[in-house]
C-alpha positions as CSV (number, residue, x, y, z in Angstrom):
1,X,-85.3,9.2,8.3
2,X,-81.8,11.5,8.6
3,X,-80.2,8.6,6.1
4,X,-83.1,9.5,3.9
5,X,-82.8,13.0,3.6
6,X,-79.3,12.8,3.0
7,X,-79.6,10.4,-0.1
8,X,-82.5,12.9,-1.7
9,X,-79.8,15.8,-1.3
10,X,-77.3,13.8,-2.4
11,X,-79.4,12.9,-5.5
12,X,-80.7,16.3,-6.0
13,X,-77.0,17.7,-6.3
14,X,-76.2,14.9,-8.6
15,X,-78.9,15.8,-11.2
16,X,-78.1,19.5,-11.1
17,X,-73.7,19.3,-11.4
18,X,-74.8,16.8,-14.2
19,X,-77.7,19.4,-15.7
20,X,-75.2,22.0,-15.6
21,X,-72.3,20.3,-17.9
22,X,-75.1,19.1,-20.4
23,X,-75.7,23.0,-20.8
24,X,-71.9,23.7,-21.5
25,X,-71.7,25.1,-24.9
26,X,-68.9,24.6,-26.9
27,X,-67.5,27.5,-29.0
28,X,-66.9,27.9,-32.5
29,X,-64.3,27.6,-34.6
30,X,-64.6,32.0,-34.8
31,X,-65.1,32.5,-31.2
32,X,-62.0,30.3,-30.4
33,X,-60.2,32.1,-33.2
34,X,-61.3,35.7,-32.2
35,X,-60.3,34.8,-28.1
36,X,-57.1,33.8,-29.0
37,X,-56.1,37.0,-31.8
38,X,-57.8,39.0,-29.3
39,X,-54.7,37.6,-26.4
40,X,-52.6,38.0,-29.4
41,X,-53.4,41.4,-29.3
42,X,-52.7,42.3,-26.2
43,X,-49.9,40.7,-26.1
44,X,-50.7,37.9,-23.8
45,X,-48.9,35.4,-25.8
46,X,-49.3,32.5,-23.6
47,X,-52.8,32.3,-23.6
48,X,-52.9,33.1,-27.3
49,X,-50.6,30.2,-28.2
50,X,-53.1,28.1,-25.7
51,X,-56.4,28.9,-27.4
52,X,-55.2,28.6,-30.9
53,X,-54.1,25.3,-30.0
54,X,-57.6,24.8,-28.4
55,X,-58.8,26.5,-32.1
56,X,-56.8,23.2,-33.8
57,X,-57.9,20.9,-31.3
58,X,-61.7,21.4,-31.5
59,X,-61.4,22.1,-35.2
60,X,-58.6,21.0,-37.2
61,X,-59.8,22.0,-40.7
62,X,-61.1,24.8,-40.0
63,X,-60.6,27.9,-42.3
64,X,-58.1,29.7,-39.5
65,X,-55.9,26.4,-39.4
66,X,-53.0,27.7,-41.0
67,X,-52.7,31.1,-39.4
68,X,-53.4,29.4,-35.9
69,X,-50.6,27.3,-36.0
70,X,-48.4,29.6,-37.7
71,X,-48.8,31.8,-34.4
72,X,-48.7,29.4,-32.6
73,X,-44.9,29.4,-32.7
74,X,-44.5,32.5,-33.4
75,X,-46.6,33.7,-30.0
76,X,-44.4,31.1,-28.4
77,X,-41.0,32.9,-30.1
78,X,-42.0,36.2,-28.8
79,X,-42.9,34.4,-25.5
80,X,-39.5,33.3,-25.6
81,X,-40.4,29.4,-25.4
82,X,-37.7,29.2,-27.5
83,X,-37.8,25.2,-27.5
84,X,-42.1,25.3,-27.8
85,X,-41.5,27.6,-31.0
86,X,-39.0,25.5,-33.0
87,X,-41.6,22.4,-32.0
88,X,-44.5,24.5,-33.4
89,X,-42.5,26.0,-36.5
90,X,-41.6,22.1,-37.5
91,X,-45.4,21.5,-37.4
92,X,-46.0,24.0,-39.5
93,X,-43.6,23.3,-42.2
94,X,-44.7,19.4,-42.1
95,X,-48.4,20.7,-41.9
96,X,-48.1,23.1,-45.1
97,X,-44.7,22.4,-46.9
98,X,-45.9,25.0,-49.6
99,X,-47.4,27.8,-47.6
100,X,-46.2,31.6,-48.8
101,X,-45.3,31.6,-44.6
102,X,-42.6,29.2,-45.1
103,X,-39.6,32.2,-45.8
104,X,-41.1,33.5,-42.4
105,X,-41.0,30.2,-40.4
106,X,-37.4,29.3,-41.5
107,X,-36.6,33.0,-40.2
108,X,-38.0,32.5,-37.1
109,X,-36.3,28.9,-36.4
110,X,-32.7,30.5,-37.0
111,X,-33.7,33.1,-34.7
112,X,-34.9,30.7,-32.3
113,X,-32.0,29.5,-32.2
114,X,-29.8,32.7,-32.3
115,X,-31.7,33.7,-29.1
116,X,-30.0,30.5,-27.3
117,X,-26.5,31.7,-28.5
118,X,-23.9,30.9,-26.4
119,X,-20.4,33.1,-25.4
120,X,-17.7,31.9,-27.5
121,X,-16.2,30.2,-24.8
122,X,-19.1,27.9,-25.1
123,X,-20.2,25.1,-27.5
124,X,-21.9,26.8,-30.9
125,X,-24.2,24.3,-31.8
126,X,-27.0,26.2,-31.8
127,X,-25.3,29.0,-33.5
128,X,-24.4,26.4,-36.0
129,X,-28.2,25.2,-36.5
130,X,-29.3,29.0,-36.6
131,X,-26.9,29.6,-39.2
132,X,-27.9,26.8,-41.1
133,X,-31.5,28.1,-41.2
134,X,-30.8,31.4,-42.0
135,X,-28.6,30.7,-45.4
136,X,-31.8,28.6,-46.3
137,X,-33.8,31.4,-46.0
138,X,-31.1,33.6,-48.0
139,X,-30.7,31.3,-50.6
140,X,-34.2,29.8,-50.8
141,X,-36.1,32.6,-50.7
142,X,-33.9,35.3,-52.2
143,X,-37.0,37.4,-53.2
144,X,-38.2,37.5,-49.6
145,X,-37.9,40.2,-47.3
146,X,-37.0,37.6,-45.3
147,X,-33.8,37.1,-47.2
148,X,-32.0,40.2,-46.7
149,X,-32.8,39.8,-42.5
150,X,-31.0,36.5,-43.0
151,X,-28.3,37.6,-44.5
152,X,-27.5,40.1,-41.7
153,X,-28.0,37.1,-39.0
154,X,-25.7,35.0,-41.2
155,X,-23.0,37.2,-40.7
156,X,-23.9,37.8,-36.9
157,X,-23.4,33.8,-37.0
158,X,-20.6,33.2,-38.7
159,X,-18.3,36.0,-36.7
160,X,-19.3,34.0,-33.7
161,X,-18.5,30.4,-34.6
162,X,-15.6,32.2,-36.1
163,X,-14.5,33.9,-32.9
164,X,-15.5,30.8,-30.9
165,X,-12.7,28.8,-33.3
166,X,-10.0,31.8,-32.3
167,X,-10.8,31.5,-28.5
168,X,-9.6,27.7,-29.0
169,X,-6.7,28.6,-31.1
170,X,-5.2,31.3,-28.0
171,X,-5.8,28.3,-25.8
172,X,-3.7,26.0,-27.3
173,X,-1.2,28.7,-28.0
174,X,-1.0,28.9,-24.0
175,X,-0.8,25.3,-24.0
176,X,1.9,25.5,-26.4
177,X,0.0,23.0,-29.0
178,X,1.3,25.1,-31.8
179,X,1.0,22.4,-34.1
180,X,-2.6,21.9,-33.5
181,X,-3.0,26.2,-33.6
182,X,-1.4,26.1,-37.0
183,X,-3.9,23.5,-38.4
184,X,-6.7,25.7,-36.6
185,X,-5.3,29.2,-37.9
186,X,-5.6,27.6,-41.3
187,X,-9.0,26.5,-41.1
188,X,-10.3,29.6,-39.7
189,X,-8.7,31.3,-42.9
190,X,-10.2,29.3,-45.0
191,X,-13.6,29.0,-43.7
192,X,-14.4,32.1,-42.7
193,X,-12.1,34.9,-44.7
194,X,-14.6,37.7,-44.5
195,X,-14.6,38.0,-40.5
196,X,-12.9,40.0,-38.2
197,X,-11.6,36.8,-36.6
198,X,-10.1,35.8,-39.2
199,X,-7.9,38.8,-39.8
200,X,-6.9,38.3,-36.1
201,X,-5.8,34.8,-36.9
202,X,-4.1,35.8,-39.9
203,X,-1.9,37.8,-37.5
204,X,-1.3,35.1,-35.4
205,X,-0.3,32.6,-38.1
206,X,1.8,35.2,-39.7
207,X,4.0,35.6,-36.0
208,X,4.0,31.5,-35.7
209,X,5.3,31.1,-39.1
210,X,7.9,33.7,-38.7
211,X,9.2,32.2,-34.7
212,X,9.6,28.5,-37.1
213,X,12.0,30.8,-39.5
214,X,9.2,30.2,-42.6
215,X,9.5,33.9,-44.3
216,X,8.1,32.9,-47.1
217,X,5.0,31.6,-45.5
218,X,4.6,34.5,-43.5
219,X,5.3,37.0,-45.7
220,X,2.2,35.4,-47.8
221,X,0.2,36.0,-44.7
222,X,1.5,39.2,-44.4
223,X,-0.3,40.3,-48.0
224,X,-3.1,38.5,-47.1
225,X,-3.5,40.5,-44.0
226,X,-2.9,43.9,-45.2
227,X,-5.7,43.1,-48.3
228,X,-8.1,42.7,-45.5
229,X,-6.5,45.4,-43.4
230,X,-7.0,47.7,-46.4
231,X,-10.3,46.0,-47.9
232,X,-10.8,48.2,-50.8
233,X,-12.0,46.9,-54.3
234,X,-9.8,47.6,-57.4
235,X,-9.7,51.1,-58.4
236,X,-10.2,51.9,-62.2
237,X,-7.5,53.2,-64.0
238,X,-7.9,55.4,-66.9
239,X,-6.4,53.7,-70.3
240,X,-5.2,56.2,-73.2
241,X,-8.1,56.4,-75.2
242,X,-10.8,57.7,-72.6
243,X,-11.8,54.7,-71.3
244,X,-11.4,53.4,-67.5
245,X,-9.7,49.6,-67.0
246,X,-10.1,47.6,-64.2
247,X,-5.9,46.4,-63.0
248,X,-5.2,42.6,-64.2
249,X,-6.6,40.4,-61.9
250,X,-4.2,38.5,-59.3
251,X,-4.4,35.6,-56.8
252,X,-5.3,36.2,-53.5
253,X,-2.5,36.1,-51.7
254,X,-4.8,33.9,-48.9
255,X,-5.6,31.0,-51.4
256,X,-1.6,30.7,-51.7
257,X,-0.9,30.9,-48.4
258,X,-3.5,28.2,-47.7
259,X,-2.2,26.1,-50.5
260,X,1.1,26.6,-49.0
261,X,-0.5,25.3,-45.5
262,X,-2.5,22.3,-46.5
263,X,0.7,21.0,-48.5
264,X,2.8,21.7,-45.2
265,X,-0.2,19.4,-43.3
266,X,0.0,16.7,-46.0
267,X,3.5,15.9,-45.4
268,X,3.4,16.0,-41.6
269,X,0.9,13.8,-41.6
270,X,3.0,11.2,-44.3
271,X,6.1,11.7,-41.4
272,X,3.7,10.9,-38.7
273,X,2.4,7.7,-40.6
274,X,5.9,6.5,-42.1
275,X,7.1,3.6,-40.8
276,X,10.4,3.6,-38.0
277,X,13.4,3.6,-40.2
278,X,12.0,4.1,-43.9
279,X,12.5,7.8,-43.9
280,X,16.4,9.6,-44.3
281,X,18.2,9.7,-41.2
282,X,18.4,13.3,-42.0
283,X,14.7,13.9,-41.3
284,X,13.3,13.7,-37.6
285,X,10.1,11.7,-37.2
286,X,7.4,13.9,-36.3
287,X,5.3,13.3,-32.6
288,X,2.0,14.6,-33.0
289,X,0.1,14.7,-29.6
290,X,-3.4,13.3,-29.6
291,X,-4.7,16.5,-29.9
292,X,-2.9,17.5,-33.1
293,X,-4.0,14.6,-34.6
294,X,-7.3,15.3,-34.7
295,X,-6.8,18.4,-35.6
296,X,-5.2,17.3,-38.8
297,X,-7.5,14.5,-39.7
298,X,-10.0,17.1,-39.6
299,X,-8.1,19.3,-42.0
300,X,-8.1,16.4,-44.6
301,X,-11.2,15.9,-44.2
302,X,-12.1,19.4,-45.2
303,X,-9.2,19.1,-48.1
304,X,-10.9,16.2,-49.5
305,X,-14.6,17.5,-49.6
């Protein structure tokens, strides 16, 4: 009798968990889309990032589909999901690779990765990918807003990969790899003349090429340096009849010196290949160090780009 009254409970419970899920109602496409701006709003940004995914789950065309994932990453950004967002950003752009939010999206992956920057003692990868994205934005979307942000982060970028390149260059002027400094000071110089590093490392070359007894070579940096130092544009001089005249034009004195440098690089590198006993007696065969040598094979392979 007991095991029969336990089998009708049983039963009875049965029929009402399963009469209570058949009256689950699932929302709409609106209701999921006003839940999650309404999370949005408030600031909650991981459960706004979770409904409009539920919002694209339930209803993938629907008419909210392209905003919804479009905050998606940008609720995870702000979340600082900083790995979710450049996953959600790359949906978008595959999802709707015409979409008037694409200046927007390219933004927001640089600065994704801006916000995983490291100290320049670090790797700069990221820094390298977020300045990768930002100089599409600049020179994609030049009528953008967008654009004029990215420039800005552009230059926040490339003062950091260039300070992260004059970090190395000090260590390996400890380590007395002046060779492989050199090679680095030049690159620096050449890749990125408009920074603040690079007028550091301009100083430094000049002081390295005047210890090896190359004047010539350092006074070159030396006019190079004080151009930056100074970094004024040409003043107009008045002619005779009225007019104003901008002064002839002249080389920098930083494409010389860098001319100067790669030719210097070329020929150490023919010494270090040069077989024993084909070059003058007069002339020391130059050691490079393992280090030095990559240095300079990277050098010519940025010459020969």
């Amino acid at each position: 009798m007991e095991r029969r009254i336990v089998q009708c409970v049983c039963g009875m419970l049965v029929l009402l968990i399963s009469g209570c899920s058949g009256t689950t109602k699932r929302l709409s496409a609106k209701e999921y889309y006003s839940r999650a701006t309404e999370a949005y709003t408030r600031e909650d940004y991981l459960t706004a990032a979770d409904d409009y995914q539920e919002l694209l789950d339930q209803y993938p065309l629907n008419p909210y589909a392209e905003e919804a994932q479009l905050k998606i990453g940008y609720s995870r950004y702000l979340d600082k999901k900083y790995t979710e967002a450049l996953g959600s950003f790359s949906d978008f752009e595959r999802n709707y690779p015409t979409s008037s939010y694409l200046p927007f999206v390219q933004y927001y992956r640089g600065m994704s990765y801006l916000e995983q920057m490291r100290s320049i003692d670090r790797d700069q990868s990221v820094t390298e990918k977020a300045d990768d994205f930002f100089r599409v934005v600049a020179d994609r979307y030049r009528n953008s807003p967008f654009a004029t942000l990215a420039e800005e982060k552009n230059r926040e970028c490339r003062e950091a990969l260039a300070s992260h390149e004059l970090y190395v260059i000090d260590f390996q002027l400890k380590r007395y790899a002046r060779l492989a400094a050199k090679a680095r000071l030049r690159l620096l110089i050449e890749e990125y003349p408009e920074t603040d590093a690079a007028v550091v490392g301009l100083a430094r070359l000049q002081d390295l090429l005047a210890e090896e007894g190359k004047q010539e070579l350092a006074n070159l940096a030396a006019q190079a340096l004080a151009a930056r130092s100074i970094g004024s544009p040409p003043v107009p001089v008045p002619a005779q009849n009225g007019t104003e005249e901008l002064p002839a034009p002249t080389v920098d004195p930083l494409l010389n010196l860098i001319t100067a440098l790669k030719k210097e690089e070329s020929e150490a590198r023919e010494l270090a290949i040069r077989p024993p006993g084909s070059e003058p007696t007069q002339q020391p065969t130059l050691k490079l160090t393992g280090e030095d040598q990559k240095i300079l094979q990277r050098a010519q392979e940025k010459e020969a780009e």
